[in-house]
C-alpha distance (Angstrom), angle and dihedral (degrees) to the residues before:
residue distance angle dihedral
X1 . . .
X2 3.91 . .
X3 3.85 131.1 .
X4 3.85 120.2 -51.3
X5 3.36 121.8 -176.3
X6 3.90 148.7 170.0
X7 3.62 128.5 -98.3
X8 3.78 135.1 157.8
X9 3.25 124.4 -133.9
X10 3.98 146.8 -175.7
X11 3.74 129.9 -100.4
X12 3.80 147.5 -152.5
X13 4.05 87.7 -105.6
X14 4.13 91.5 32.7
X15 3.39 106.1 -116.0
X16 3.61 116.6 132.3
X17 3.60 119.7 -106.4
X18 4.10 128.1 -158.9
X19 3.43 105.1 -146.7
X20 4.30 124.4 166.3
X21 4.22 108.6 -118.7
X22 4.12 105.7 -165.6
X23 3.79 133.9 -158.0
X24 3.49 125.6 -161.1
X25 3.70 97.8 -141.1
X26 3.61 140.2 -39.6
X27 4.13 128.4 -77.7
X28 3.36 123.1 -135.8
X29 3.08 100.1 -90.7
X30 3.76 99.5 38.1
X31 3.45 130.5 120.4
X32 3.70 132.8 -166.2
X33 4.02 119.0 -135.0
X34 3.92 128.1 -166.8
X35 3.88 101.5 -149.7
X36 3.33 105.1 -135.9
X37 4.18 97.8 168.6
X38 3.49 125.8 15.2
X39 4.03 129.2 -170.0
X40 3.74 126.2 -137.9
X41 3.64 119.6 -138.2
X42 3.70 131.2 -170.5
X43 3.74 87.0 -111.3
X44 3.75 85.5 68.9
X45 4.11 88.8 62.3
X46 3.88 90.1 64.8
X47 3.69 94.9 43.4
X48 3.61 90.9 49.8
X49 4.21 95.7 93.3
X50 4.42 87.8 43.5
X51 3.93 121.2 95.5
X52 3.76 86.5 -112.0
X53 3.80 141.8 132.8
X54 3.52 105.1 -116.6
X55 3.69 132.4 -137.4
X56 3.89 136.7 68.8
X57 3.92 103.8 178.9
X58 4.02 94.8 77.4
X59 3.66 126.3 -177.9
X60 3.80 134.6 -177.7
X61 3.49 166.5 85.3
X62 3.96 127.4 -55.4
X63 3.29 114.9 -123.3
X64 3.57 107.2 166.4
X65 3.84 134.8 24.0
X66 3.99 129.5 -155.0
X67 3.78 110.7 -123.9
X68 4.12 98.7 -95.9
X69 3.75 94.7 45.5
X70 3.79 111.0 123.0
X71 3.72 102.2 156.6
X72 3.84 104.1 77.5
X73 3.72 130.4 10.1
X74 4.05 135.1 -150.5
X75 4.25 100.7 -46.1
X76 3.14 106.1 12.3
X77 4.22 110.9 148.8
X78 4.18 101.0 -120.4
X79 3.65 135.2 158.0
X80 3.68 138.6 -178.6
X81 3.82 142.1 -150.7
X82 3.90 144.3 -146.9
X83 3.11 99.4 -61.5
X84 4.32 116.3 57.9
X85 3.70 102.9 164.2
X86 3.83 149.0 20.7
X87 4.12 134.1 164.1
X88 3.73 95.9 -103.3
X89 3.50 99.8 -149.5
X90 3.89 105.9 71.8
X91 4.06 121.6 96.9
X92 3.91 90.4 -92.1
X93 3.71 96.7 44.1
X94 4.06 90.3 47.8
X95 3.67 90.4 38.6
X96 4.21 89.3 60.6
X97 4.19 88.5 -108.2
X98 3.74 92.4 103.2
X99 4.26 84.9 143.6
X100 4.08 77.4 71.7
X101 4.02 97.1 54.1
X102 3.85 114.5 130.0
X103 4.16 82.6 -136.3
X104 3.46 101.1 42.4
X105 3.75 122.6 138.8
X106 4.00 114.0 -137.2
X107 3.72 135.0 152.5
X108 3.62 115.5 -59.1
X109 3.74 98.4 26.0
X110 3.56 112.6 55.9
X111 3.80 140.8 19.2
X112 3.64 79.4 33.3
X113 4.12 91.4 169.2
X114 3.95 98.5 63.7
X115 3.99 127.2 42.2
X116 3.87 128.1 151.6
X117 3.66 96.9 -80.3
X118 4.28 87.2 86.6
X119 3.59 144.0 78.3
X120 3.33 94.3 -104.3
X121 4.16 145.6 2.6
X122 3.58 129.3 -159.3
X123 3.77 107.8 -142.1
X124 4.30 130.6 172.2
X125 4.09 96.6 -106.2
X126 4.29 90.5 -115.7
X127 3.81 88.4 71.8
X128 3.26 96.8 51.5
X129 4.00 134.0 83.1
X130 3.48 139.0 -145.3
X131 4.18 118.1 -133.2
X132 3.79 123.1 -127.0
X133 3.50 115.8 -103.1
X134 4.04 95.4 -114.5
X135 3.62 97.5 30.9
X136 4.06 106.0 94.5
X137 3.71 122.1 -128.9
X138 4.42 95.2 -116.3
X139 3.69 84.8 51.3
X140 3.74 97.1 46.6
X141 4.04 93.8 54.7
X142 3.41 101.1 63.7
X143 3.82 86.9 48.6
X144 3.78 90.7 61.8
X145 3.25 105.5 76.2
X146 4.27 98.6 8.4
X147 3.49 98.8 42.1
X148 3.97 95.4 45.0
X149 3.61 91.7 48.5
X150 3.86 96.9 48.9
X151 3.63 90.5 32.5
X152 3.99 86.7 61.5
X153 3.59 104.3 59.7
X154 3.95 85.4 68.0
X155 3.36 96.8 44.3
X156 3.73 98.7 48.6
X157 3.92 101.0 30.6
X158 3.74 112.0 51.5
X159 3.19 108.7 -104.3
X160 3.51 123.3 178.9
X161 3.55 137.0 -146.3
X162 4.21 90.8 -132.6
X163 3.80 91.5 50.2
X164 3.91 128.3 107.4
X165 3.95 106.4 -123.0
X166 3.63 112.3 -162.7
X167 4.03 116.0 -151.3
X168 3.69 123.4 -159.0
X169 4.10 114.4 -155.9
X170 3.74 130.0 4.6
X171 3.94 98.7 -125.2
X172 3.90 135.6 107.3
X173 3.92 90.0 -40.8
X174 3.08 111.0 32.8
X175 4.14 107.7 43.6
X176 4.21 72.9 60.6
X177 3.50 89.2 45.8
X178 3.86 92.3 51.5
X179 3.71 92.9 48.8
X180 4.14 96.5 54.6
X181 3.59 96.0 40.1
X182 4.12 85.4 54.0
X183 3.44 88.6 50.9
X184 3.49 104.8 48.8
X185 3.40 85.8 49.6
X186 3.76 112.6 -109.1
X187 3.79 134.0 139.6
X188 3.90 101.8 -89.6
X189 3.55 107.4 -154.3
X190 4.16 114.9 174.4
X191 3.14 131.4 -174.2
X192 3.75 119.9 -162.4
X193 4.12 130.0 -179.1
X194 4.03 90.5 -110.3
X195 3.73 148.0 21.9
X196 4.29 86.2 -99.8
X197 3.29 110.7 93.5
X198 4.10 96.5 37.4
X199 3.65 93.5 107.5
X200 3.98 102.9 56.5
X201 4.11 90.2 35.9
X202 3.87 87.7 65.2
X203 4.30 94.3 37.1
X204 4.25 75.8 50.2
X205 3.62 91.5 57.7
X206 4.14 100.2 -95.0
X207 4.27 103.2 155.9
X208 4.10 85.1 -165.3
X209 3.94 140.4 12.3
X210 3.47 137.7 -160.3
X211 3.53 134.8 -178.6
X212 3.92 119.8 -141.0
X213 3.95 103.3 -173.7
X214 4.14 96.8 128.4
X215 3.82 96.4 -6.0
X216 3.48 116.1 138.7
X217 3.62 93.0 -176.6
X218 3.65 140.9 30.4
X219 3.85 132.3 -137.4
X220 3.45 120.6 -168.1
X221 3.87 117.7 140.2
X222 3.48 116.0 -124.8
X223 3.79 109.5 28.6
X224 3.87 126.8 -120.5
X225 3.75 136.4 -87.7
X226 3.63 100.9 -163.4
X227 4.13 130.0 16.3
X228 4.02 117.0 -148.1
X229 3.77 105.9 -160.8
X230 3.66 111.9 -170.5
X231 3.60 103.9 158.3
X232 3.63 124.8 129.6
X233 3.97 84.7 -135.2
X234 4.07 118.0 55.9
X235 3.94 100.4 -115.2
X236 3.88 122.6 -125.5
X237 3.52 100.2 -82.5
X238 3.70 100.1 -153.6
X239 4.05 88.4 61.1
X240 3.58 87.9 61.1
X241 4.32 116.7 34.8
X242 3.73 83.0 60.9
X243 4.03 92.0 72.2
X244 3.57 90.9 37.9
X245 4.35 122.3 112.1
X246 4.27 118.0 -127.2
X247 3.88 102.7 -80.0
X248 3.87 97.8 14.4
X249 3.94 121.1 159.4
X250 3.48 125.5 -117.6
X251 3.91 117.2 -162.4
X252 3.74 122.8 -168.7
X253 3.85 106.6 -154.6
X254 3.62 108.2 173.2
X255 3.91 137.2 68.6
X256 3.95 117.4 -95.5
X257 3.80 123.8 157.9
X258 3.97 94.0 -161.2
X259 3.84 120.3 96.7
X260 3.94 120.7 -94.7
X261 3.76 117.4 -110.6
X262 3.59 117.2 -175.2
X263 4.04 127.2 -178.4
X264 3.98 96.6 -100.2
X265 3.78 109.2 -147.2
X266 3.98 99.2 42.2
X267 4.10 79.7 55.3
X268 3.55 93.2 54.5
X269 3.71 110.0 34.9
X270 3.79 94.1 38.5
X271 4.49 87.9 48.5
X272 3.92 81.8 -133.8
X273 4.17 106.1 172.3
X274 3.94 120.6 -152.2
X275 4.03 101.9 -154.7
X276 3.76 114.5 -162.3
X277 3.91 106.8 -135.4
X278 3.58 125.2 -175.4
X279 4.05 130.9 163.8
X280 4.15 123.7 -21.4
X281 3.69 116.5 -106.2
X282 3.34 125.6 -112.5
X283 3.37 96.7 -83.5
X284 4.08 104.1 42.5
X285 4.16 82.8 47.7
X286 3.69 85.2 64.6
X287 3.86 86.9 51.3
X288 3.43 90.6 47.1
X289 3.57 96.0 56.6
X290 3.71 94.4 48.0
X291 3.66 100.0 43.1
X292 4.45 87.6 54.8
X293 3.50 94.0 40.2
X294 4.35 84.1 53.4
X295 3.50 94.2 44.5
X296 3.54 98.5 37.4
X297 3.89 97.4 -120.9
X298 4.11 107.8 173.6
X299 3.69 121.9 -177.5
X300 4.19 110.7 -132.7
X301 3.54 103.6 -115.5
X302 3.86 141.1 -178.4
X303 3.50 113.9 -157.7
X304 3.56 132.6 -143.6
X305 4.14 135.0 177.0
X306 3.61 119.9 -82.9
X307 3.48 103.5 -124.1
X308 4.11 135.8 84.7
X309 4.12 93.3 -68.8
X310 3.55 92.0 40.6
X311 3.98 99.6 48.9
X312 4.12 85.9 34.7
X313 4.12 91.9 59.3
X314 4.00 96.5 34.9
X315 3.87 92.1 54.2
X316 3.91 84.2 49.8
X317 3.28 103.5 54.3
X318 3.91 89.4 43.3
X319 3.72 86.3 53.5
X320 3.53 89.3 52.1
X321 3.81 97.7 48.4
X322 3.70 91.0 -116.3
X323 4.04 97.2 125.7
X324 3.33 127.7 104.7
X325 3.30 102.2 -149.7
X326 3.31 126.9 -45.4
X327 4.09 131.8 -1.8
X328 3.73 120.8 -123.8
X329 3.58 121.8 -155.1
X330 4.57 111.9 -161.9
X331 3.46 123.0 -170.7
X332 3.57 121.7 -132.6
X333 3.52 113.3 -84.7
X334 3.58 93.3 14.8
């Protein structure tokens, strides 16, 4: 007895695997999702070779509640993140920064048998999120996990609607990144590595773009108050403090496994800050949600199946560079 369901998962040689993860009931405060769309993140790429459900950017409908669940009932249209659990009572989870616990529970490190690439999750009802009415469910995945982390930096860092925001690449981040900044009503300035992707930064809401393929140096006008690097890559940082204002904000977005070497002096004498950022809590992914489904931010997504083929050729082609901008994984029947 209990619920058994499929998920895929990664392996030591990086094929995907469909394995069956079981519970033996639900908690309390459980409640049972059917995935019907899942997002694929970079952070999926270097999970791919781990014995791990894979998936972060979940999407779905409830179809069963534990018995103390109050927040959601039987269909409701939720979805969850990367992170899906913390203790609640230490100084970040009091202090609304739960993503910050010392015990918290994201993806990679715990509930390693279930992920978003499934049919279904079982997930306590506080880490999970209900959809806007007119947002739709593929655009809502991607938003999850991409949209909460970009979504962050302004909700954490001050950001005001008179300041210049500098983004760096046009990928999975930062054509999100684009979009909020324009509708919050900052300066969008982007720079990109060619002339390509000029056109849909400025229908995104880009003010200015520059390319930086052999630049050595950077004009721009009025320098920057916050940086948005969302590169796979870290950028050459002396190309960039240059157009930078005393006391600007850098914020590295994506995931890079190589140290972080930063021109010292401009650092110090200009009192330039560079703010790790990671996923919205709970409560700013609510914002999020709202504040896109108002403003009618969309992630551009390609969509493939959700099954073995599917997930195989989507991480692929994101390996390769060859998405534009964010993967989409649908269920049959969805």
């Amino acid at each position: 007895m209990g619920l058994d369901f499929t998920v895929y998962k990664g392996s030591e040689d990086g094929r995907i695997v469909k394995a069956t993860t079981h519970r033996d009931s639900l908690k309390p405060d459980d409640v049972l999702v059917r995935v019907t769309h899942s997002g694929l993140c970079g952070t999926d790429l270097h999970y791919r070779t781990f014995d791990v459900a894979l998936g972060h950017e979940g999407v779905g409908l409830v179809q069963e509640i534990g018995t103390d669940v109050k927040s959601m009932k039987v269909g409701d249209r939720v979805g969850w993140g990367y992170e899906h659990g913390s203790c609640g009572y230490c100084d970040e989870c009091l202090g609304s920064h739960e993503m910050y616990c010392p015990d918290r529970q994201i993806f990679g490190s715990a509930s390693l048998d279930q992920g978003s690439f499934s049919t279904h999750a079982v997930w306590p009802a506080k880490s999970l999120f209900h959809i806007p009415e007119s947002m739709s469910s593929a655009d809502a995945a991607p938003l999850m996990c991409a949209g909460s982390t970009v979504y962050n930096v302004f909700h954490l860092h001050s950001v005001s609607p008179t300041d210049r925001i500098g983004i760096v690449g046009i990928g999975g981040l930062g054509h999100l990144a684009i979009q909020f900044a324009a509708k919050m009503g900052c300066q969008v300035v982007v720079f990109s590595s060619t002339e390509n992707k000029r056109k849909e930064a400025m229908d995104l809401g880009a003010t200015e773009f520059y390319p930086t393929k052999d630049t050595k140096t950077l004009y721009i006008g009025p320098k920057l108050k916050h940086l948005i690097v969302t590169t796979s890559e870290q950028p050459d940082w002396s190309l960039y403090l240059p157009v930078l204002a005393p006391r600007a904000a850098i914020y590295p977005l994506s995931i890079s496994l190589k140290d972080l070497t930063v021109p010292y002096m401009p650092l110090l004498m200009n009192g330039l800050t560079i703010q790790g950022c990671m996923s919205a809590s709970r409560g700013a992914h609510i914002k999020m949600l709202n504040f896109a489904a108002f403003h009618n931010i969309k992630p551009i997504n390609q969509v493939f199946p959700l099954n073995i083929e599917g997930i195989e050729e989507a991480m692929q082609k994101l390996h390769k560079g060859e998405i534009r901008y964010r993967v989409v994984l649908v269920a049959e029947g969805a």
